[in-house]
C-alpha positions, 0 to 999 in steps of 0.5 A: 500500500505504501509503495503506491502511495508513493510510486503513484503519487500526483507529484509525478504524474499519475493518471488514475484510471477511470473505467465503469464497474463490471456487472459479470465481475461482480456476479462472479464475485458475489456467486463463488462465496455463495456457493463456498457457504452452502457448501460449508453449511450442507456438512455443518448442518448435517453435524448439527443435527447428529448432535442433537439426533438421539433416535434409535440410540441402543441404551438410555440411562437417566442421569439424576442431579443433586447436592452432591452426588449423581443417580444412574436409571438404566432404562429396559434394566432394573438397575438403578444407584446412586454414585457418590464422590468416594475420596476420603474425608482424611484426603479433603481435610489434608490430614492423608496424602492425596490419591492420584483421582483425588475428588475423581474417583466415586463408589460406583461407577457408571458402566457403558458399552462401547460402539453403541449409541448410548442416550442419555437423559438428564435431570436433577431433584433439588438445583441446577448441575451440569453433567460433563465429561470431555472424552464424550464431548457432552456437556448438558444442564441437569435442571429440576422440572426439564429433561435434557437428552444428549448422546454419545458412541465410545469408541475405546474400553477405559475409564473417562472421568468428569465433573458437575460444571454447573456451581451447585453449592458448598460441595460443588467439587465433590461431584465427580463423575467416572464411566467405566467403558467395556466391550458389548459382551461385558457389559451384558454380563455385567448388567445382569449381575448387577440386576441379581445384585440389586434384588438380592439387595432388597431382599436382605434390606427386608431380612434386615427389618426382622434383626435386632442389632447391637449397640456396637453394630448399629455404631459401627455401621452408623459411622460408616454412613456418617463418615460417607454421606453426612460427614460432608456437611455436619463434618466428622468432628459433629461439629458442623459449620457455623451458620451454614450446616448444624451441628451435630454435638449437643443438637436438640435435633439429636439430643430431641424427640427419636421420631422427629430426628428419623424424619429430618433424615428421610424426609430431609428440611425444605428450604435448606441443603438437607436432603431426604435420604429415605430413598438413598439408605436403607431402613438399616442404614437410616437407623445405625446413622440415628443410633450413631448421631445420638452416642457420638461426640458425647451426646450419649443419649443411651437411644438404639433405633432399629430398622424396624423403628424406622420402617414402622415410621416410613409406612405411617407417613406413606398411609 
C-alpha cells in the first residue's frame, strides 16, 4: 500500500484510471462465496443435527442431579444407584496424602458399552448441575422440572472421568463423575449381575427389618454412613459449620424427640441443603446413622433405633 502511495503519487504524474464497474465481475464475485457457504453449511448442518439426533440410540440411562452426588436409571434394566464422590474425608481435610483421582474417583461407577449409541437423559431433584465429561464431548444442564437428552458412541474400553460444571453449592467439587467403558459382551454380563445384585439387595434390606442389632453394630455401621454421606456437611468432628450446616454435638435435633430426628433424615428440611435420604439408605442404614448421631461426640443419649423403628415410621407417613 505504501509503495503506491508513493510510486503513484500526483507529484509525478499519475493518471488514475477511470473505467465503469463490471456487472459479470461482480456476479462472479458475489456467486463463488455463495456457493463456498452452502457448501460449508450442507456438512455443518448435517453435524448439527447428529448432535442433537438421539433416535434409535441402543441404551438410555437417566442421569439424576443433586447436592452432591449423581443417580444412574438404566432404562429396559432394573438397575438403578446412586454414585457418590468416594475420596476420603482424611484426603479433603489434608490430614492423608492425596490419591492420584483425588475428588475423581466415586463408589460406583457408571458402566457403558462401547460402539453403541448410548442416550442419555438428564435431570436433577433439588438445583441446577451440569453433567460433563470431555472424552464424550457432552456437556448438558441437569435442571429440576426439564429433561435434557444428549448422546454419545465410545469408541475405546477405559475409564473417562468428569465433573458437575454447573456451581451447585458448598460441595460443588465433590461431584465427580467416572464411566467405566467395556466391550458389548461385558457389559451384558455385567448388567445382569448387577440386576441379581440389586434384588438380592432388597431382599436382605427386608431380612434386615426382622434383626435386632447391637449397640456396637448399629455404631459401627452408623459411622460408616456418617463418615460417607453426612460427614460432608455436619463434618466428622459433629461439629458442623457455623451458620451454614448444624451441628451435630449437643443438637436438640439429636439430643430431641427419636421420631422427629428419623424424619429430618428421610424426609430431609425444605428450604435448606438437607436432603431426604429415605430413598438413598436403607431402613438399616437410616437407623445405625440415628443410633450413631445420638452416642457420638458425647451426646450419649443411651437411644438404639432399629430398622424396624424406622420402617414402622416410613409406612405411617406413606398411609
Amino acid at each position: 500500500m505504501f509503495y503506491s502511495i508513493i510510486k503513484h503519487r500526483k507529484s509525478k504524474g499519475a493518471v488514475a484510471a477511470n473505467f465503469h464497474e463490471s456487472t459479470k465481475v461482480e456476479i462472479i464475485w458475489t456467486i463463488i462465496p455463495i456457493l463456498i457457504l452452502i457448501g460449508m453449511a450442507i456438512p455443518a448442518t448435517k453435524t448439527l443435527i447428529e448432535m442433537e439426533d438421539t433416535s434409535e440410540s441402543d441404551i438410555t440411562v437417566k442421569i439424576t442431579g443433586s447436592q452432591w452426588k449423581w443417580h444412574y436409571s438404566y432404562f429396559d434394566h432394573d438397575v438403578e444407584f446412586f454414585s457418590y464422590l468416594s475420596t476420603s474425608n482424611e484426603q479433603i481435610e489434608g490430614t492423608d496424602e492425596k490419591g492420584e483421582h483425588y475428588l475423581l474417583e466415586v463408589d460406583n461407577a457408571l458402566v457403558l458399552p462401547i460402539g453403541k449409541k448410548i442416550r442419555f437423559l438428564m435431570t436433577s431433584d433439588d438445583v441446577i448441575h451440569s453433567w460433563w465429561v470431555p472424552d464424550f464431548a457432552v456437556k448438558k444442564d441437569t435442571i429440576p422440572g426439564f429433561i435434557n437428552e444428549a448422546w454419545t458412541k465410545i469408541d475405546k474400553p477405559g475409564i473417562y472421568r468428569g465433573q458437575c460444571a454447573e456451581l451447585c453449592g458448598r460441595n460443588h467439587g465433590f461431584m465427580p463423575i467416572v464411566v467405566q467403558a467395556v466391550e458389548a459382551a461385558e457389559f451384558d454380563e455385567w448388567i445382569a449381575n448387577k440386576e441379581q445384585e440389586l434384588a438380592a439387595a432388597k431382599l436382605e434390606e427386608q431380612k434386615a427389618l426382622e434383626k435386632t442389632l447391637s449397640m456396637d453394630e448399629l455404631m459401627a455401621l452408623g459411622k460408616d454412613v456418617y463418615e460417607g454421606r453426612c460427614a460432608v456437611c455436619h463434618q466428622s468432628n459433629g461439629l458442623g459449620v457455623a451458620n451454614v450446616f448444624p451441628a451435630m454435638k449437643g443438637s436438640s435435633v439429636v439430643l430431641g424427640d427419636v421420631n422427629g430426628h428419623i424424619d429430618i433424615i428421610v424426609n430431609g428440611v425444605n428450604g435448606t441443603a438437607m436432603q431426604a435420604f429415605g430413598t438413598q439408605l436403607t431402613a438399616e442404614e437410616i437407623a445405625a446413622v440415628v443410633t450413631y448421631e445420638r452416642n457420638a461426640w458425647d451426646n450419649n443419649t443411651g437411644d438404639l433405633v432399629q430398622a424396624s423403628d424406622v420402617s414402622t415410621q416410613m409406612n405411617a407417613e406413606a398411609e
